[in-house]
N, C-alpha and C positions, 0 to 999 in steps of 0.2 A: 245626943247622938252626934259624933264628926259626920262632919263635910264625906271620908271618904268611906262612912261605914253605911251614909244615904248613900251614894253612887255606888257601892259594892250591894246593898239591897238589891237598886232600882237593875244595877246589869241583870245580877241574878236573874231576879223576874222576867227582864227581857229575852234573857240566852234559855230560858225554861221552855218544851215542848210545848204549842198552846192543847188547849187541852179537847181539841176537835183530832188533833193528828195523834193522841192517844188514848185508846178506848177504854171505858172501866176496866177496873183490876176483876182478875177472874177468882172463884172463889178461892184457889188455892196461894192467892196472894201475886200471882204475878199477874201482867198488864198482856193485854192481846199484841204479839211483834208484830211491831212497826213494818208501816209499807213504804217501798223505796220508790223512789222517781223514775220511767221510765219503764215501769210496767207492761204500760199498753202501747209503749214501741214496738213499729212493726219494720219489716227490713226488706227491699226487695230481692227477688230470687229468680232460679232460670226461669224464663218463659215469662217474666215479666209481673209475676205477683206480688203481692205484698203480703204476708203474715206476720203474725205475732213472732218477734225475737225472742230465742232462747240463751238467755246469755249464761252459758256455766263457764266461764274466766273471772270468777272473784278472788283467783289468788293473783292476778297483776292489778286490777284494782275496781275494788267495791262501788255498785253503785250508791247515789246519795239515797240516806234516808229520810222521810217526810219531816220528822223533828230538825234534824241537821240542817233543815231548807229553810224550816222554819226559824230555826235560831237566826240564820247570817241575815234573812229577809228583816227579823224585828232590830238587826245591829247596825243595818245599813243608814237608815237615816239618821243618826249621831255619831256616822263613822269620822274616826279623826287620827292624828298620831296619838302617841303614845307618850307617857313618862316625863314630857318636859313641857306639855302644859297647862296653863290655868282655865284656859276659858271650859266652859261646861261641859262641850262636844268632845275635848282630848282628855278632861279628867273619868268621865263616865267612860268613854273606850277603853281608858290605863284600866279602870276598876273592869270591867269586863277581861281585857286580857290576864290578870293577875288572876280573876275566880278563874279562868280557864286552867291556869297552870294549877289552882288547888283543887281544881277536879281530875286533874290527867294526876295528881298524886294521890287522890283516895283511890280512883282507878285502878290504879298500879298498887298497891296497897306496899308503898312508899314510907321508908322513915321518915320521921318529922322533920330532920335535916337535912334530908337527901337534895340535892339539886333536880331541878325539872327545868332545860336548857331546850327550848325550840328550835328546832331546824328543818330545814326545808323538806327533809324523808327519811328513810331507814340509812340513804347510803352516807348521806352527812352528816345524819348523827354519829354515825360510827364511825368516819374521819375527824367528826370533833374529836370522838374519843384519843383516836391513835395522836393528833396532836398536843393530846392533853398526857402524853403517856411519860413518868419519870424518865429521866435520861439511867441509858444501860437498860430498858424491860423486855426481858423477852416475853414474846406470845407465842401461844399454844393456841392452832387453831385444825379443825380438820379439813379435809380434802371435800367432804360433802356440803360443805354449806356454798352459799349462795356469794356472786362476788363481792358485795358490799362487806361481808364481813371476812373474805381471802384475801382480798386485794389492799387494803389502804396499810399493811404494817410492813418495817423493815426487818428481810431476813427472818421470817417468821419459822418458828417448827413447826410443819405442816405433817397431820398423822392420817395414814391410810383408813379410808372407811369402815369401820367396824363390821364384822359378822352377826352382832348381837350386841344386844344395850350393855350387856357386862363387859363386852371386852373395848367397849367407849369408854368405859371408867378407868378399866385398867391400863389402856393407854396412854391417858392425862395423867395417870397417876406414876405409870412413868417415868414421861415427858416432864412431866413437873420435877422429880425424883433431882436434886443436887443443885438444881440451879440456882445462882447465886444471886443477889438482886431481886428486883422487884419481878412478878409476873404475871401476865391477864393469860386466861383460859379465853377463847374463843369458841362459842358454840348455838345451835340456833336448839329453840326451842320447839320447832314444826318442820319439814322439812317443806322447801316450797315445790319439790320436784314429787315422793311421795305423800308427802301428808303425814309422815309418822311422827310419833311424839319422841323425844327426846328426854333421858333421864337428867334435866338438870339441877334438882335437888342431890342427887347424887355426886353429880359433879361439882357443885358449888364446896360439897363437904368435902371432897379431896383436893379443891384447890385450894380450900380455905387452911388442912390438914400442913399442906406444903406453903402456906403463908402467902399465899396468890392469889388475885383476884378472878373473878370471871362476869363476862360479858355477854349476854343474855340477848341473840336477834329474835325478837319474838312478833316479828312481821307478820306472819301466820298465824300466831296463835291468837294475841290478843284480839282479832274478830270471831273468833271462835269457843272460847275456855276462857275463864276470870283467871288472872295476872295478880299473884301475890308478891309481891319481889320482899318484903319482910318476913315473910312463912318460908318461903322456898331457899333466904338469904342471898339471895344475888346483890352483888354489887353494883351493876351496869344493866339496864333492859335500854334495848331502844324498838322501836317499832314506826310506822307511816301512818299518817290519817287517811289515804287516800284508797290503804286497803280494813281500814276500818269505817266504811259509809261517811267520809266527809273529806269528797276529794277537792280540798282545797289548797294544797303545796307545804303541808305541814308534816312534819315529824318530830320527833323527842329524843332526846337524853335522858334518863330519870336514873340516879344514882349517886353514890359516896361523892362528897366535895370537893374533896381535895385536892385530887387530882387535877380536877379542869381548874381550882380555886386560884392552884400556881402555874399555870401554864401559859405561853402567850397567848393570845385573845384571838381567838380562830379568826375573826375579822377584825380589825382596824378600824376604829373611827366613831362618831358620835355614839354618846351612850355608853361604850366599853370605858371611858375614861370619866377618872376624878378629879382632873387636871391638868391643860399642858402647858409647860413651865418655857420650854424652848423659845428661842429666837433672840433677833436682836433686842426686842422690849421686854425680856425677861425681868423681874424685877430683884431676883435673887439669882445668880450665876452658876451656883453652886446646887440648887434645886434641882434635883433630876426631871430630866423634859420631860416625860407624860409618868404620869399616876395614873398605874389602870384600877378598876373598881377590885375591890375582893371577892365579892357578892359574885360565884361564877355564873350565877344566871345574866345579870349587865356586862358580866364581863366579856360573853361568849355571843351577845346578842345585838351586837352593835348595828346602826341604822334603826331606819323605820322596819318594825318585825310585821308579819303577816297576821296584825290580827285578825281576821274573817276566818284566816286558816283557826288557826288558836280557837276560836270560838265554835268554830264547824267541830274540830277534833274532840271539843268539852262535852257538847252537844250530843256528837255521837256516841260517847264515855255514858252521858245520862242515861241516854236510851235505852242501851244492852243494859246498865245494870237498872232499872227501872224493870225491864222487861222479866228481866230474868232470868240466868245462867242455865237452869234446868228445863225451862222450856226452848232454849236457843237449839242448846243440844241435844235436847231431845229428838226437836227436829228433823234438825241435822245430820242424827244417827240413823235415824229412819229412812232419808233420801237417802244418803251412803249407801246403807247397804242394800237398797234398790237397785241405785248404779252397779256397786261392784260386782251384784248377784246376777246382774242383765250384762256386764260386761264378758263375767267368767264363762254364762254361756254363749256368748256369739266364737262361732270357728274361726280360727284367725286370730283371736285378739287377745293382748299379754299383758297386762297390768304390772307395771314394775316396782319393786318393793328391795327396801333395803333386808328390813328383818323379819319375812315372812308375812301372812296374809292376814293374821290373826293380831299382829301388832297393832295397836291404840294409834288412831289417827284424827288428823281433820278431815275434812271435806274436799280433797285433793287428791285427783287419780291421774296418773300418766301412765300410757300404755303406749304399744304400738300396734300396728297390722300388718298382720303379713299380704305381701305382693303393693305394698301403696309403700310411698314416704310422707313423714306426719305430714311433710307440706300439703300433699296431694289432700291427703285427709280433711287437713286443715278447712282447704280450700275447698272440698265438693261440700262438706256440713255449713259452711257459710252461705255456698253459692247456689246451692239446690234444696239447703233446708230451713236454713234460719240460725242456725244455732254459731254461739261464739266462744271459739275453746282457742288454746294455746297450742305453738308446736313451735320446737326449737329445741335448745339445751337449758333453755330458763335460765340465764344468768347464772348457771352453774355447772360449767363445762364439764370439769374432772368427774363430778358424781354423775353427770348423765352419761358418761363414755364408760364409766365402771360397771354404771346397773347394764348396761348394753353389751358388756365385754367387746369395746367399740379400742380400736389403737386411736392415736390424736393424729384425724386427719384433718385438720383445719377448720376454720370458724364456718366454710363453707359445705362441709362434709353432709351431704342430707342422710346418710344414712346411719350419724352418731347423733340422728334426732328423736322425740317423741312428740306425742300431743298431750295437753292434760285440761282436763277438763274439769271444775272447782266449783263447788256450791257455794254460798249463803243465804242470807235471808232473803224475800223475793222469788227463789229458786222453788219449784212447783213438779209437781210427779210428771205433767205432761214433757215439761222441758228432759227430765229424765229419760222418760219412753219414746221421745220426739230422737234423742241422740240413740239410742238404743238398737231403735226402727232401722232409721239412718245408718248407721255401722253393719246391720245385719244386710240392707239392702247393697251396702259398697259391695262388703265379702262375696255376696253372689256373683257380681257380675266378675270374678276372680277366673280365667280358662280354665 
């Protein structure tokens, strides 16, 4: 057996759930879900009390899970760099950060070739991308997505929000329709402002039809629905560890090679190189100064990388699928439609939706109330009840001023805002009828 297929064993074993923080498998084959950190957090509120937090904001970022906690705890005492050394504490971490990356690719259910480039979140993974983009590509992105994936391209074709998931295809298709050169499709797979699903098997086929790639934000999803990116054929997914239970500053790249294989090296410096030839003690003149690696994982991953993150995000990867995709959502669809059925009846209150009520979604609701602004909202469900929800435009200006039929009155405009309020695991019927109570009790005190 090598040297590094003991140290790929022993990480294994180490970064594995202990088997106290996951309870027998039930009989129909999946594992009891995982309990997250911070449970029996309590928050204080007017008048000075303390209760139990109800956190429904899991779409800006997931609490940890017990496995997740568990992984970084059993990695910490052999924690070391990475890749370039010998002694026992940096070879065992490389083997640890490496299974990481061939876990976040079964996860992903990833070609065997495909690249899995760590990066700090959703939004630099998807600036890796755009620097990794042949020269001349145009992108195709919509007006609904989130700004990590509107903002980082040049001159992008930006397509008005759809009415319905058919007339998202027939858009892209087009927008795609003559272009010459290379092209990425832009589009999310969840939205983080509704929660609705997006067709992007559909779309992968029409950009694939027009000889374009497409680029998968599945920030949302992937804590919620298993992620095939070989079934679905996407070329590009990225998504955040921090909103899939292992917020440790990690995110990914997981796609085709190529592209990032020839590109310059998003960072500069140890690790991205094979060689640097320059300077006065050059020993060949004619050697070109730096040889960067081909390998676009080294290449794109320059410096010391965040293992803990790596192994937090692997971690998390085990868990959900360990656990179960159909007990997750099952879940999941049952608080849903708790919330949404307790929201439609409180007076006042308007749940915003791209394509209707009925549309397929995550665990993601934004609404607003009448006679409050989300701030206000925001702030009495914090301040007088416990509960931690979101208000603003969520990173995604254009589509929350659309669902609002709001004109663009500035970043400070409170009234092209909503609140939204997001389940995951963790999340409990009381937290549900806690926010529910709470919204019913605001609207009363309405003149």
């Amino acid at each position: 057996m090598s040297v590094l297929s003991i140290f790929t064993a022993a990480a294994t074993a180490a970064t594995a759930p202990a088997a106290s923080a996951v309870p027998a498998a039930r009989p129909s084959g999946e594992r009891e879900i995982p309990a997250v950190l911070g449970a029996d957090l309590e928050v204080p509120v007017k008048g000075g009390r303390l209760v139990p937090y109800a956190n429904l904001d899991y779409a800006a970022s997931a609490p940890c899970l017990e496995p997740v906690s568990a992984a970084v705890a059993a990695a910490l005492p052999a924690y070391s760099s990475v890749h370039r050394g010998a002694g026992y504490a940096s070879q065992l971490t490389t083997a640890r950060y490496e299974q990481a990356r061939h876990t976040v690719r079964a996860f992903t259910g990833a070609r065997p070739g495909d690249a899995v480039i760590f990066t700090r979140n959703t939004t630099d993974a998807t600036n890796l991308l755009a620097r990794s983009l042949p020269e001349g590509t145009t992108v195709v992105v919509f007006d609904t997505e989130h700004h990590a994936s509107l903002l980082p391209w040049t001159d992008p074709v930006r397509l008005a929000p759809p009415a319905f998931p058919g007339e998202a295809v027939r858009a892209a298709d087009a927008a795609l329709e003559g272009i010459e050169g290379p092209a990425l499709l832009v589009v999310t797979a969840a939205s983080n402002v509704t929660g609705e699903l997006w067709p992007i098997a559909a779309l992968a086929h029409i950009a694939h039809r027009h000889g374009a790639r497409i680029l998968v934000d599945a920030a949302q999803l992937a804590p919620h629905r298993p992620l095939n990116l070989t079934a679905l054929d996407l070329d590009y997914v990225v998504f955040s560890g921090h909103k899939l239970y292992a917020p440790f500053g990690t995110g990914v790249l997981v796609g085709r090679p190529d592209w990032p294989a020839a590109a310059e090296p998003y960072l500069k410096g140890g690790g991205a190189v094979r060689a640097v030839n320059g300077g006065a003690t050059a020993p060949d003149p004619d050697a070109p100064e730096v040889e960067w690696h081909d390998d676009p994982e080294a290449r794109h991953e320059a410096g010391t990388p965040n293992v803990l993150g790596a192994v937090a995000l692997a971690a998390a990867c085990d868990a959900l699928t360990a656990t179960g995709w159909s007990a997750l959502v099952r879940e999941e669809e049952r608080l849903l439609a708790r919330l949404r059925a307790g929201l439609a009846a409180v007076e006042g209150v308007h749940e915003l939706s791209l394509w209707g009520p009925d549309h397929p979604r995550v665990g993601i609701v934004s609404f607003v109330v009448d006679g409050f602004t989300a701030r206000e909202v925001a702030e009495a469900l914090s301040n007088e009840y416990g509960i931690g929800v979101r208000d603003g435009k969520f990173c995604a200006h254009p589509f929350v001023r659309h669902l609002l039929g709001a004109k663009d009155g500035g970043c400070d405009d409170v009234t092209a805002s909503a609140v939204r309020a997001s389940i995951g695991i963790g999340t409990t019927d009381e937290h549900v009828d806690r926010l529910l109570a709470a919204l019913a009790d605001l609207t009363s005190r309405r003149g």
